[in-house]
C-alpha positions in Angstrom: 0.0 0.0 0.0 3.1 2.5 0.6 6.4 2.5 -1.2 8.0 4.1 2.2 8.4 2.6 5.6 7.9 3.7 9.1 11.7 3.2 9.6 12.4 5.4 6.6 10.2 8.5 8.2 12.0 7.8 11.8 15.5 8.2 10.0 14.7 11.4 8.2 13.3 12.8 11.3 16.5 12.0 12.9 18.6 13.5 10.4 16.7 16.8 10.7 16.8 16.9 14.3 20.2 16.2 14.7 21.8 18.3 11.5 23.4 15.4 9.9 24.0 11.7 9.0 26.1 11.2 11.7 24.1 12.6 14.6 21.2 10.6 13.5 22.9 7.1 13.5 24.0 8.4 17.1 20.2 9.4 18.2 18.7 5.9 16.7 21.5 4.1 17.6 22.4 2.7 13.8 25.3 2.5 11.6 25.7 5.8 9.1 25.4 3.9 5.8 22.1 2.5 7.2 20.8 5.9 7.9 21.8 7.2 4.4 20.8 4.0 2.6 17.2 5.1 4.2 17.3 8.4 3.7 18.0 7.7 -0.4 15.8 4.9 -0.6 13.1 7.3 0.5 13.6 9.5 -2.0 14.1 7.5 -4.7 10.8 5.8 -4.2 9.2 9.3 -3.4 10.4 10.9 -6.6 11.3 14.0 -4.9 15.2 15.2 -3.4 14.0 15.4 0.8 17.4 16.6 1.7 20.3 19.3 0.7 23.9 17.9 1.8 25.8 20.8 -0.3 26.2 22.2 3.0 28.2 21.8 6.5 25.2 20.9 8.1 22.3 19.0 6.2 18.7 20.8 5.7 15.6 20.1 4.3 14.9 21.5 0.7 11.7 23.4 0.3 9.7 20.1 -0.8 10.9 18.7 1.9 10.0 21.0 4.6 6.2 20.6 3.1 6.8 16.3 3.3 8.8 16.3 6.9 5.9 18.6 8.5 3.2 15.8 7.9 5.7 13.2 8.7 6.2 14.3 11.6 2.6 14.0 12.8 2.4 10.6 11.2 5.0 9.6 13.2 3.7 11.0 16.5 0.6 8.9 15.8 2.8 6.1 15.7 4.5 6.9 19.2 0.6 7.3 20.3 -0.4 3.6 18.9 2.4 2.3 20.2 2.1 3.4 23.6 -1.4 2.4 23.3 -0.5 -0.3 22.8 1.9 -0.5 25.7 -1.3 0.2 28.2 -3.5 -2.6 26.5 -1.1 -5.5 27.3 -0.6 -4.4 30.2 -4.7 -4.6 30.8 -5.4 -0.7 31.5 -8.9 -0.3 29.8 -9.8 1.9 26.5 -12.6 3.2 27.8 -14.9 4.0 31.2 -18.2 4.8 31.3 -19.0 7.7 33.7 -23.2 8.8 34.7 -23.2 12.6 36.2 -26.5 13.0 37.8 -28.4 16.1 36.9 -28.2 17.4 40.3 -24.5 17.4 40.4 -22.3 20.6 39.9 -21.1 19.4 36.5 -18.4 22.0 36.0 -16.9 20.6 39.5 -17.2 17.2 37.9 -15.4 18.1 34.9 -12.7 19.3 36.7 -11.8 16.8 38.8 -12.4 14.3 35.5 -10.1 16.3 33.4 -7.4 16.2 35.9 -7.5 12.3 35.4 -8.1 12.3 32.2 -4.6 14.1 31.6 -3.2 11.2 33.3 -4.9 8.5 31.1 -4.8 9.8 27.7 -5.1 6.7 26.2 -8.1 5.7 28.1 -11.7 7.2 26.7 -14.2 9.0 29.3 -17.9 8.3 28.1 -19.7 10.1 30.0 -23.8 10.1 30.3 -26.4 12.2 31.9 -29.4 11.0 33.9 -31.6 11.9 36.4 -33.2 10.6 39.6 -32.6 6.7 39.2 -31.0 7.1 35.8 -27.5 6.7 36.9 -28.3 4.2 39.5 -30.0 1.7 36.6 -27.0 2.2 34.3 -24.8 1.3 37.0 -27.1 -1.9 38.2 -27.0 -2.8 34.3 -23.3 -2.7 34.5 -23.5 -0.1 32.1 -21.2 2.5 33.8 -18.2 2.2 35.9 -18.7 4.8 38.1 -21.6 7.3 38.7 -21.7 10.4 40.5 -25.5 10.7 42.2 -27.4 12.2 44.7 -27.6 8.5 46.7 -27.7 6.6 50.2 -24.6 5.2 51.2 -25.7 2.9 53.3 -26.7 0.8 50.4 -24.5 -2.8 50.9 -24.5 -3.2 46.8 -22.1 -0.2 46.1 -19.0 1.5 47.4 -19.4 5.2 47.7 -17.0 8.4 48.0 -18.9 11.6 49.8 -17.7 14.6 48.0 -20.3 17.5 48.9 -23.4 18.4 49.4 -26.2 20.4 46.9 -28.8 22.4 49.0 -32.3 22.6 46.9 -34.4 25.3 47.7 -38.0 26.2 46.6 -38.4 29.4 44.2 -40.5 31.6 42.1 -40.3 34.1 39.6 -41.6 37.4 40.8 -45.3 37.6 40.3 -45.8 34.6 40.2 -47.9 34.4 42.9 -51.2 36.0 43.5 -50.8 36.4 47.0 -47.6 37.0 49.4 -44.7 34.8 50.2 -44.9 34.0 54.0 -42.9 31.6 56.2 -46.6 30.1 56.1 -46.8 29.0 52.8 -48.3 25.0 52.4 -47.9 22.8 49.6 -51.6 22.9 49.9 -51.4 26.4 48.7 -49.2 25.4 45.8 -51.2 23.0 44.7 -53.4 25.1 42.2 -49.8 26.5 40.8 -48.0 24.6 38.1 -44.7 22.6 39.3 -42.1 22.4 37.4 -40.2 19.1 38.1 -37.8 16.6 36.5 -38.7 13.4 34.6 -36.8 10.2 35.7 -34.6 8.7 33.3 -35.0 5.1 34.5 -37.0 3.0 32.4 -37.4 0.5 34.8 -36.4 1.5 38.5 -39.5 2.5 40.6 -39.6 6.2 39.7 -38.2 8.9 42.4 -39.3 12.7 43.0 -38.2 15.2 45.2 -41.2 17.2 47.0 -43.7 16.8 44.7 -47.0 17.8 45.8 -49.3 15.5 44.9 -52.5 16.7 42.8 -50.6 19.8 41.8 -50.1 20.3 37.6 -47.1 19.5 36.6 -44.3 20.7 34.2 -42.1 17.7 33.5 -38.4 18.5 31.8 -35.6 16.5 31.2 -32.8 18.5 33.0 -31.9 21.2 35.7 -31.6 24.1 32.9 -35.0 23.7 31.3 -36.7 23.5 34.9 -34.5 26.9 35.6 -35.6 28.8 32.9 -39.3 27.8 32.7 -39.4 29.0 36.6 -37.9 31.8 35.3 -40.2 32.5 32.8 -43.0 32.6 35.6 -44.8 29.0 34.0 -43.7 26.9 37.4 -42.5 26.8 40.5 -40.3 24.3 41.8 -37.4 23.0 44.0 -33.7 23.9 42.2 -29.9 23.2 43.7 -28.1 27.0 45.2 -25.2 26.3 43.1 -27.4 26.9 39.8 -29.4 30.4 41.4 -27.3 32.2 43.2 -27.3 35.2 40.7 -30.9 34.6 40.5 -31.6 35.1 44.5 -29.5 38.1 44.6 -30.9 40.0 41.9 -34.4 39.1 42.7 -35.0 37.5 39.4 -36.0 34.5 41.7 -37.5 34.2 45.1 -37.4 31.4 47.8 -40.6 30.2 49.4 -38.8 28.1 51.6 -40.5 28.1 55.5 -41.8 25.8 57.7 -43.5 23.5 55.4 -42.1 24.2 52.2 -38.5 23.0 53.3 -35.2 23.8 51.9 -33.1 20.2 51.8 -29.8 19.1 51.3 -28.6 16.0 48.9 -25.1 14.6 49.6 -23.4 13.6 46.3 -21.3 10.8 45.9 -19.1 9.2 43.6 -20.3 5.2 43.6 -19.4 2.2 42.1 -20.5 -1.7 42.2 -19.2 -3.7 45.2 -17.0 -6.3 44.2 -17.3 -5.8 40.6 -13.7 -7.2 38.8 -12.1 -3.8 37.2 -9.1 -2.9 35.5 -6.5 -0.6 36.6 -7.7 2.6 35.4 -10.9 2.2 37.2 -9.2 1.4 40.3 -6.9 4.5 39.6 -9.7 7.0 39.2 -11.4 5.5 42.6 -8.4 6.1 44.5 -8.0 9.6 42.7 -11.4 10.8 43.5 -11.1 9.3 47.0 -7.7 11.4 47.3 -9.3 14.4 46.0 -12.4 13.9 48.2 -9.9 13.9 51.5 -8.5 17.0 50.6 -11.6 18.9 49.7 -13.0 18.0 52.9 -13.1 20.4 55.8 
């Protein structure tokens, strides 16, 4: 399929890097003859003169400036293949499966997932998002390695990391209401008001919802940012995490109605996994990485 050979590229490479003949057969450890006889062979099957030796030290000619450029990245996909390679036989996995819950931060879950990621270039992150008992179901399927989730840890099927907590507080646009927000407020007096609450990915777990007045209509979206902006748009009213209306609360765009029966409530989030689950080394890494980072986040 090609005239030229991998060796061919490494030795020209070589020969630019080090300035000559001789420096390359030092740098790839080869005999000079066996260097040039590469370097000429390559051209002569190319058609085209790579190199200029009328010189003290030898340079590229303009063609080959324009060839050695996309060698050069051929040849670093080599190095990457063959270092891939490397972390297959040695049984690191190509790829993880990771569920972020929609209650979770997610640009605190990027972060600490791109700091691992650096680490494990040659390893894929998948990652999904669910809601409610969508991550759990994808992990119970064995679908995902490792799920971050708003979930009990006393469960005796997983293993679980605490990382933080999200506080969820009830709000309203301005005017929502027809009558005054009072520490009195019942979800009786909600009822007549449309809800704005988030539809359960799980297609077969028994279906969870958080504070959902029963009776009361219902605006069902898919993710945090839809149910923001529809209470925002004064068509609901509904329970949403601190971290995603903080602007909101201080510039009055939203209101809280938390008091002593509409309450406020905190969700821990944790990273889980499957207990007793065989994994390969990279999984096992990025538990003991988010375990590490989790002890030194913690207060």
């Amino acid at each position: 399929m090609f005239d030229f050979t991998l060796h061919e590229l490494v030795c020209l490479d070589a020969v630019v890097t080090g300035g000559s003949f001789q420096s390359a057969a030092k740098m790839l450890h080869r005999s000079h003859p066996s260097i040039h006889a590469a370097i000429k062979n390559l051209e002569a099957q190319l058609g085209i003169r790579l190199l200029d030796r009328s010189g003290y030290r030898v340079a590229l000619t303009e063609e080959g400036r324009t060839f050695h450029a996309r060698a050069r990245g051929l040849l670093a996909d080599a190095r990457s293949l063959h270092t891939l390679a490397d972390c297959l036989a040695q049984g690191e996995e190509s790829e993880l499966h990771v569920v972020v819950a929609s209650l979770c931060p997610l640009d605190r879950i990027v972060k600490l997932l791109r700091r691992f990621s650096d680490d494990f270039p040659h390893t894929q992150l998948h990652l999904h998002f669910d809601s409610l008992s969508g991550p759990l179901e994808r992990l119970f399927d064995q679908d995902a390695d490792l799920i971050f989730h708003d979930h009990d840890r006393s469960d005796p099927h997983l293993d679980s990391i605490e990382l933080f907590g999200v506080e969820l507080i009830p709000v309203v646009a301005p005017g929502f209401l027809p009558f005054p927000i009072t520490d009195g407020l019942t979800p009786e007096d909600m009822r007549n008001h449309v809800q704005c609450v988030i539809r359960d990915s799980a297609r077969r777990l028994p279906p969870q919802d958080y504070f959902v007045v029963d009776g009361a209509r219902r605006w069902t979206v898919g993710d945090q940012w839809m149910k923001k902006e529809l209470i925002l748009r004064g068509m609901g009213w509904g329970h949403m995490p601190r971290f995603m209306i903080e602007q909101e609360l201080k510039d009055g765009r939203l209101l809280s109605i938390a008091g002593r029966y509409l309450k406020r409530f905190r969700r821990e989030i944790v990273a889980a996994r499957l207990h007793h689950v065989p994994r390969g080394p990279v999984a096992k890494r990025l538990w003991e990485y988010i375990e590490t980072e989790a002890r030194r986040s913690s207060p």
